[in-house]
C-alpha positions as CSV (number, residue, x, y, z in Angstrom):
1,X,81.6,101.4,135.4
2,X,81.6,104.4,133.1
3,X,84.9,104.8,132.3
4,X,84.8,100.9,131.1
5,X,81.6,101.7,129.1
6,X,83.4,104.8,127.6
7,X,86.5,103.1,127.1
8,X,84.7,100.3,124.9
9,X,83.0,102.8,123.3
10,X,85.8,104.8,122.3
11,X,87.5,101.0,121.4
12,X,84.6,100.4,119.2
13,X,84.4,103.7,117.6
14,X,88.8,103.4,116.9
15,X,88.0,100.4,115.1
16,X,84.7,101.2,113.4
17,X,86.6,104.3,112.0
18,X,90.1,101.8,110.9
19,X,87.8,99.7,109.5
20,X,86.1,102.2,107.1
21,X,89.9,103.1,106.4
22,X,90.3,99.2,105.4
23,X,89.1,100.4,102.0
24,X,92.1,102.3,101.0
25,X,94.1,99.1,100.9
26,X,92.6,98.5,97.4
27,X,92.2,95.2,97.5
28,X,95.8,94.0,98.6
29,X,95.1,90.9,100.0
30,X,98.3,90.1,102.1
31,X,97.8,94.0,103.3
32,X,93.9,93.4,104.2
33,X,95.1,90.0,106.0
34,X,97.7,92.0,107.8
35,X,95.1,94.6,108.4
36,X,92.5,92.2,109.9
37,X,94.9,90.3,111.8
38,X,96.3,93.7,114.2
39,X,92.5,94.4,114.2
40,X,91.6,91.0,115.3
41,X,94.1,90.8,118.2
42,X,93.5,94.2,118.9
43,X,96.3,96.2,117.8
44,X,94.8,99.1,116.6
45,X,98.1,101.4,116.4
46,X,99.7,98.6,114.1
47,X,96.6,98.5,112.0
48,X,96.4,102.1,111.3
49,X,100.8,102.1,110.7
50,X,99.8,99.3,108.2
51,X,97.5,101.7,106.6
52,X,99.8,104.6,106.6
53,X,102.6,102.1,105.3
54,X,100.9,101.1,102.5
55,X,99.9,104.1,101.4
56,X,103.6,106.0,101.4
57,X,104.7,102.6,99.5
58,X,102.3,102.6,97.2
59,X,102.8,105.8,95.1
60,X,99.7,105.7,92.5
61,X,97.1,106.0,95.7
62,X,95.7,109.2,95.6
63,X,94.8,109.8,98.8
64,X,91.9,112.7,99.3
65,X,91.5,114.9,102.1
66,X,88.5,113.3,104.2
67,X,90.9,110.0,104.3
68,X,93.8,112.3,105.1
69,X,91.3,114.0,107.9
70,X,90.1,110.3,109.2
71,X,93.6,108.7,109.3
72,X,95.0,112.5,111.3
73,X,92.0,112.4,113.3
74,X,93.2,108.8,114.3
75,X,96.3,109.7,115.1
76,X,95.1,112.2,117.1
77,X,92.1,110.0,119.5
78,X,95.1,107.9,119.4
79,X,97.5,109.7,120.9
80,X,100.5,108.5,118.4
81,X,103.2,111.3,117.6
82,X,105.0,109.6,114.8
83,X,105.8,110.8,111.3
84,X,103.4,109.4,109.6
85,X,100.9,112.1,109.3
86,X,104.0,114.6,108.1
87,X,105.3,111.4,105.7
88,X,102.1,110.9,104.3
89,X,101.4,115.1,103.6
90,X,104.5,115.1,102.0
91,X,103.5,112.5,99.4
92,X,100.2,114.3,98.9
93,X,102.2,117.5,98.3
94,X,105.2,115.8,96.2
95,X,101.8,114.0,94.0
96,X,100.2,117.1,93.7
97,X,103.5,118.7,92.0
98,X,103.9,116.4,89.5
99,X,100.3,116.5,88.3
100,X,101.1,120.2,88.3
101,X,104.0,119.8,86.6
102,X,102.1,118.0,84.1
103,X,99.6,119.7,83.4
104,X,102.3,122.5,82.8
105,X,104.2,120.4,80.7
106,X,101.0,119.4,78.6
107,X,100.0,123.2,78.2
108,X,102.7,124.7,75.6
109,X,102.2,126.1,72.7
């Protein structure tokens, strides 16, 4: 009986902590429907890749580093060794250049 109990209770937490994620959808509809759907039926990995997808495909998301932390720290309790974490710190590094690169370009004389 307490490996059931801690199973739902790591279930509930997964889903508590996708669902705080949701935000970061920013208001797509069919995304959030997509979202709520793996949720609904359970499918928490496809949930969090629909997360992670949207993100990558959507380039003017700035995603900051306690969202980076929570979606890691998924992956992680999840146990799912995928690229998406490594995709994902790549377009935070490749954004980060170019509003470098900006600001450089911005700064002459």
């Amino acid at each position: 009986m307490v490996n059931r109990i801690s199973l739902d209770q790591h279930w509930n937490e997964l889903t508590a902590d996708l669902l705080f994620l949701r935000r970061l959808l920013s208001g797509d509809r069919k995304a959030e429907e997509i979202f709520d759907d793996f949720v609904d039926h359970n499918e928490l990995e496809l949930a969090l890749h629909t997360i992670c997808d949207f993100l990558l495909e959507h380039e003017r998301i700035a995603i900051e580093n306690p969202d980076f932390d929570a979606i890691e720290t998924l992956h992680e309790r999840m146990r799912i060794r995928d690229g998406c974490i490594a995709a994902i710190r790549q377009h935070r590094n490749n954004k980060s250049q170019v509003l470098c690169n900006k600001g450089t370009a911005s700064a002459g004389p």
